[in-house]
N, C-alpha and C positions, 0 to 999 in steps of 0.2 A: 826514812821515807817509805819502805816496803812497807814497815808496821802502820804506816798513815795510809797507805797506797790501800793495805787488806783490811783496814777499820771502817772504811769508807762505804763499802759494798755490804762491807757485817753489818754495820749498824741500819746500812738502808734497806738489808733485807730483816733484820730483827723488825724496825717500824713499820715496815710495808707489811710486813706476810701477816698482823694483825688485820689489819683494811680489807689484803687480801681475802683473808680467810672468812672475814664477818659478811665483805658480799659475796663469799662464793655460799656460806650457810645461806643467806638471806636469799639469793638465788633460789637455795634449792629447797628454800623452805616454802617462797612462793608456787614453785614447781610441784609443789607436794601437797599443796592447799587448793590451785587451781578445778582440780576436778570437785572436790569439796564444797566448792564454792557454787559450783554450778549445780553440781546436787542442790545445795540448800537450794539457791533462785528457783530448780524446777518444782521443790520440794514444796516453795513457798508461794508459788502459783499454781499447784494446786493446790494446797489450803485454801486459794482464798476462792480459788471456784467453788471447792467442797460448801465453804462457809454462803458464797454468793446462790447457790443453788438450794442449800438449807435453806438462807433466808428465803429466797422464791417462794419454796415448797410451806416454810412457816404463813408466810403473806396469802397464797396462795388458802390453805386451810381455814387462817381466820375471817377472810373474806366471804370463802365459799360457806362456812358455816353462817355468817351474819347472812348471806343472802338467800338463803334455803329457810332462814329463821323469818326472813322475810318475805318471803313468798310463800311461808304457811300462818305468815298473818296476815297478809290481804286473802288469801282464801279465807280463813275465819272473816272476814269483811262482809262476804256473800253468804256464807252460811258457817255459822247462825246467825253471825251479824245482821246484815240485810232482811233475810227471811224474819227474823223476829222482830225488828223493825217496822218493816212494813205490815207482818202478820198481826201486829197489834193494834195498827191504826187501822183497819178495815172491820165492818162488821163480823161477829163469830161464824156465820153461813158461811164465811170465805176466806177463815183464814188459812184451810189447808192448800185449798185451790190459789191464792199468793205465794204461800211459803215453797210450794210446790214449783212453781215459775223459778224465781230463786236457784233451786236443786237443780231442776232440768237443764239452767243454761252451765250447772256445776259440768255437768255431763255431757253435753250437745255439743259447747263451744270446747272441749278436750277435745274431741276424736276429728271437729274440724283445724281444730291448730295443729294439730299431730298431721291431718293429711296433708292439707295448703291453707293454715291460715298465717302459720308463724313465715314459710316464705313470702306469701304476699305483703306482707308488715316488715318483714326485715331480711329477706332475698334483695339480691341487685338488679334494679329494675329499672324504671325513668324517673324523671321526677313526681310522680303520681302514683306511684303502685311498684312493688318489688318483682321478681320473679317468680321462677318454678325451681329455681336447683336447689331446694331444700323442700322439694316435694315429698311426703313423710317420710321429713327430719332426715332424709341424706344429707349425710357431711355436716348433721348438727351431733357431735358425737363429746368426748370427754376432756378433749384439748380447748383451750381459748380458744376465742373470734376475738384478734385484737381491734376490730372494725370497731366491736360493743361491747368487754369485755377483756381485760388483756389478766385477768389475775382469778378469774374462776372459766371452770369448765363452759363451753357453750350450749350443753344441756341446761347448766342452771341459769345463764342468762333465760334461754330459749322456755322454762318451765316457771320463774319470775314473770315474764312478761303475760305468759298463759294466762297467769290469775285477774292480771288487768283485761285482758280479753274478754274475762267471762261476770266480774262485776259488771261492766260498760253498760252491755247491755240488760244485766238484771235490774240497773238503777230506771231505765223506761219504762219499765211494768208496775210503776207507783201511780202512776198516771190515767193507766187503763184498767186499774184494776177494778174488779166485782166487775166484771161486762163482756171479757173476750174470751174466747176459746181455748181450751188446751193447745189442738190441735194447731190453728190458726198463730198464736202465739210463737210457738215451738219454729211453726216455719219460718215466721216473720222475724222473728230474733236471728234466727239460723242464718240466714239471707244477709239479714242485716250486718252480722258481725262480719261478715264475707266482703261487704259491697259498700259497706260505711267506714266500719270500725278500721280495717287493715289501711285502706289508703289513706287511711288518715295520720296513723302509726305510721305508715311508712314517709307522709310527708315531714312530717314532725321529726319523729325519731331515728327514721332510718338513713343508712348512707347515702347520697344522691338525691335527698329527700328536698323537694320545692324551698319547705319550710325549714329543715334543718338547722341549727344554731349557729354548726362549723361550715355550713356550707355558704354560698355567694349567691344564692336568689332572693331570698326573704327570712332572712335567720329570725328566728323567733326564739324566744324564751319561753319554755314548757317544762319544767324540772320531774314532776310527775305526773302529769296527764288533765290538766288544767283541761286544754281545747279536746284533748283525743282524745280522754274521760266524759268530763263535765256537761262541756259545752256541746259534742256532739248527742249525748245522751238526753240532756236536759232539753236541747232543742227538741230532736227526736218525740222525747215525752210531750210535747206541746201538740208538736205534730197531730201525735197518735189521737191523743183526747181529742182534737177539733176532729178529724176525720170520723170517729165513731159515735160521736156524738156523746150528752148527758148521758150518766145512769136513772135511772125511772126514779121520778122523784125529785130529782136534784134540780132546785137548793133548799124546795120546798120542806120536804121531810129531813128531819133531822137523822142523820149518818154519823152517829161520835165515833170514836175509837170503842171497839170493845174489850181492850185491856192496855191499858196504858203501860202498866207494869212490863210486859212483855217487849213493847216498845224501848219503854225507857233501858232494860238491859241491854237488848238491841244495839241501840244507840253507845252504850257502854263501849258496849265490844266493838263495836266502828271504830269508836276513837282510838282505844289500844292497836285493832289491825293498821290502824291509818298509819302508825307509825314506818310499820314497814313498807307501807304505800310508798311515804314520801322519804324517809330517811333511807330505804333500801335504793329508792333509786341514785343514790352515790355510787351503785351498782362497785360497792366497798367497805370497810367496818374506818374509814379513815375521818377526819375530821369535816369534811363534808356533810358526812352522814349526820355526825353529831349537829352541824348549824342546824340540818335538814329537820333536826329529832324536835331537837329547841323552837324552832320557829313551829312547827305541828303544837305544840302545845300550847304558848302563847296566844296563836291568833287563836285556837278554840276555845280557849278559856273566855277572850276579850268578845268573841264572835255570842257566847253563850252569854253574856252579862248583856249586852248589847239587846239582844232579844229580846230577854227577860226585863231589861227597862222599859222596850219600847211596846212592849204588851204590858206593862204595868201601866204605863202612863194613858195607854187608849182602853183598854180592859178595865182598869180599876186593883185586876189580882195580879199576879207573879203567877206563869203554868210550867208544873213540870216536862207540859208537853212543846210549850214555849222555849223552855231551857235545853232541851235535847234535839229541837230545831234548830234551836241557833246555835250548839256545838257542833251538829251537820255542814252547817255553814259557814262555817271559820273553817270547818275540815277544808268543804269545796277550795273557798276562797283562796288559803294559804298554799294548793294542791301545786299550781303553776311555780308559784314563788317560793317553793321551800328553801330549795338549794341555792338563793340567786339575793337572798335580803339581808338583812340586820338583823338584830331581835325584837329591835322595838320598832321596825317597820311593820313588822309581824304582829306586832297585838295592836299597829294601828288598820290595817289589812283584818284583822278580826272582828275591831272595831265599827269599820265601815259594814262589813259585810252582815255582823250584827243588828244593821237598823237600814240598811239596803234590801235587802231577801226578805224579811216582813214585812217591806211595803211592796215589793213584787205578790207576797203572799195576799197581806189583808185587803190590801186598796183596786193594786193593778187587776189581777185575777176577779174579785168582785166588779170592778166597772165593767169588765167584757166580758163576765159571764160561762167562761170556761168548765170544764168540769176537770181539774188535773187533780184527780184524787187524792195524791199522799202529796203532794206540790214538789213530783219529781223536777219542773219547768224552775220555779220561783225559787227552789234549792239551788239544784245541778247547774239549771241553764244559767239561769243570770247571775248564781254564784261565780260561777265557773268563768260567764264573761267579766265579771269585775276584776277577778279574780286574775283574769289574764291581762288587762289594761293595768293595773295596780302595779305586776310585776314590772312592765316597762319604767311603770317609774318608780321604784323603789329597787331596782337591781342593781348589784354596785361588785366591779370587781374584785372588792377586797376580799368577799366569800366565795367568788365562784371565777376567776378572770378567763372566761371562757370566748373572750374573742381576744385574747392577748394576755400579758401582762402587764400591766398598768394600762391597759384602754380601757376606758368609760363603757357602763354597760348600758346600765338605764339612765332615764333623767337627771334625776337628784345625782346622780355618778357622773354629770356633764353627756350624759349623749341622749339627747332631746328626742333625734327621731325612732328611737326603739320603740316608741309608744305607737308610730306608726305601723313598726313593722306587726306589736302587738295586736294591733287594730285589724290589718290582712289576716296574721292568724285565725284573729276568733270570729271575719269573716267568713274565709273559705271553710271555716268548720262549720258556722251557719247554713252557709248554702249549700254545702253537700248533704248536711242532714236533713235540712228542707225536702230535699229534689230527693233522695234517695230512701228516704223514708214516704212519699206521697207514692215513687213508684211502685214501693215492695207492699205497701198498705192495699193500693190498689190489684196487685196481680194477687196478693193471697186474698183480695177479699174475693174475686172471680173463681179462684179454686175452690176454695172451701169454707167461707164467708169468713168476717172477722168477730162477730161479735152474736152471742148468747141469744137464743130467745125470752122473749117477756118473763113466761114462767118459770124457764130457766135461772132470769136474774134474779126473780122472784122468791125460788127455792135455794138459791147459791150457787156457789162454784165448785162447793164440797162437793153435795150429793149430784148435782146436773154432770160435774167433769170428774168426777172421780170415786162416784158412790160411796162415798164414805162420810163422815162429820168428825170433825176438831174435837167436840166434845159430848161425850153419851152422859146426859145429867138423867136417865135413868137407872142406869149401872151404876 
């Protein structure tokens, strides 16, 4: 009985002290692990910030380079783009005194957006105009504005947007050209980009802005400057030409281009800068940009065929100076709706604007007699308007869902009344360029008149405003 009584404890401490032993190791293996553990987890959250911060700082760089790359191709838009453009459609006595116009507003509208023109356009302001706290570019420095930018510096937003500032209003002096002053010009642009251009930017594009997409008054759809480009410009140019009247001569004397060639590269180079016009305004290298890139080229290729038909069939020939108007005009037209269409809404938006803008050019402009020299009006303007009605109907969330996800943008997208909202747009851009251009027309013609004298027009714009000539065919 002893021998059973002392087996009994052996044997249950021989079984046990296995068990025993394996969770007292297991204890204290967890014991030994636990700081380990916690190492790794911190170890492993920061990797991933390291990682999440890289990526930032990668996203960040490839943006900021696509947007720098864009913003030094809309400046090529203006010069030489523009400047040679326009410099080639104007007689030889005036091409420097045009290409000169062009330059000047290179340089005029810099030192006014640098002091107050970028806050008035995109400071926080009312709904019609921004403010003063980025009165020369305070607090516009090397970090985001995620208001307009959350992935490059807000210097590069703020020096992108610049380059639109200073095309805007080079595109009005196609209109007045061979006829106004250096002087006169310089101020009236100057003013203009002040009292037209910003509050229009800012209703459009800026935060708090009337017109704003994201905002609750009148969201409008403007992808790259359809109304705050085109429409107030082209208006503008309309303006200008009835207030100053004809050039001498006109319609009577023949005025051709005198070198088309100059033009037609011109026109080239538009089309490349336009890229960055409207594909940069993805204000990203993302896919956005890319529909943005596609639809830019589509509608100007369709917009160019368009032309070219519709001066064949009333002309008789096919003009190269037909074909590089009407890729102008696919540019205007597609300007609103890059970022907001299809592809093939695109080259039917090209299509229209192709046989739309040559009847503003050939018919409308001939019945009433106008004098819009390079037909900045029958481009800009009424491109610019179709251009922006178009958008309403053909904008569709699937490329841009900018008032939600899955809500309907434009028409054809089910939401019918954007065509309205459209319509306000590319009013209120009317009637501010209307009123604000007859003002500043009027106060600089009282200072220091608007427009050349006879033998001034007579002798050109070269030697009258600038003592010089384009070209010395005696040398």
């Amino acid at each position: 009985m002893l021998s059973r009584a002392l087996k009994l404890p052996v044997i249950s401490a021989l079984l046990g002290f296995p068990a025993m032993a394996l969770a007292q190791t297991t204890s204290a293996a967890h014991a030994a692990q636990a700081p380990v553990t916690q190492a790794q987890i911190a170890a492993l959250q920061q990797a991933v910030q390291h990682a999440q911060a890289a990526s930032a700082a990668a996203q960040m760089s490839g943006d900021n380079a696509w947007m720098l790359t864009s913003a030094a191709l809309v400046l090529l838009m203006t010069g030489p783009g523009l400047a040679l453009f326009y410099g080639g459609l104007v007689r030889k006595k005036n091409i420097l005194g045009t290409m000169m116009q062009s330059f000047a507003m290179m340089g005029l509208v810099t030192i006014i957006w640098a002091v107050v023109g970028y806050s008035l356009a995109f400071g926080h302001g009312n709904l019609f105009i921004g403010g003063f706290q980025h009165l020369f570019l305070r607090g516009v420095g090397l970090k985001p504005n995620p208001n307009y930018a959350p992935t490059i510096p807000a210097q590069t937003y703020m020096v992108y947007q610049l380059m639109f500032a200073i095309i805007t209003p080079a595109l009005i002096t196609g209109a007045f050209a061979e006829r106004m002053k250096f002087s006169a010009m310089a101020i009236f642009l100057s003013l203009w980009s002040l009292l037209v251009y910003c509050p229009m930017a800012h209703m459009v594009w800026g935060v708090g802005g009337l017109l704003n997409a994201t905002g609750h008054m009148v969201p409008s759809l403007d992808f790259a400057g359809g109304t705050v480009v085109h429409i107030t410009s082209g208006v503008s140019a309309l303006v200008a030409c009835l207030y100053l009247g004809k050039r001498i001569g006109y319609p009577k004397t023949a005025m051709p281009p005198h070198s088309l060639v100059l033009s037609f590269i011109g026109a080239c180079l538009l089309w490349v800068g336009w890229f960055g016009f409207n594909a940069g305004s993805a204000v990203n290298a993302g896919p956005l940009a890319t529909s943005a890139f596609v639809n830019t080229q589509f509608a100007t290729a369709t917009a160019a065929l368009g032309w070219t038909i519709f001066e064949w069939i009333r002309e008789g020939k096919p003009t190269a100076l037909g074909a590089i108007s009407g890729a102008v005009a696919g540019l205007v037209a597609i300007t609103p709706a890059s970022g907001f269409v299809q592809p093939f809404a695109a080259l039917a938006i090209g299509l229209i604007a192709g046989f739309f803008c040559p009847f503003m050019v050939f018919i409308v402009k001939a019945k009433f007699g106008y004098d819009d020299s390079l037909d900045a009006f029958g481009v800009h303007g009424a491109g610019g308007t179709l251009g922006a009605l178009l958008t309403g109907v053909f904008a569709t969330c699937a490329i841009n869902p900018i008032f939600g996800k899955g809500v309907p943008t434009g028409w054809m997208d089910g939401h019918w009344s954007q065509i309205l909202n459209q319509a306000a747009d590319a009013g209120i851009a009317w009637g501010l360029s209307i009123v604000g251009t007859l003002v500043l027309l009027f106060v600089v013609d009282k200072l220091v008149g608007l427009r050349v004298s006879p033998e001034e027009e007579a002798a050109g714009l070269d030697l009258s405003q600038h003592g010089e000539e384009g070209y010395d065919f005696v040398s």
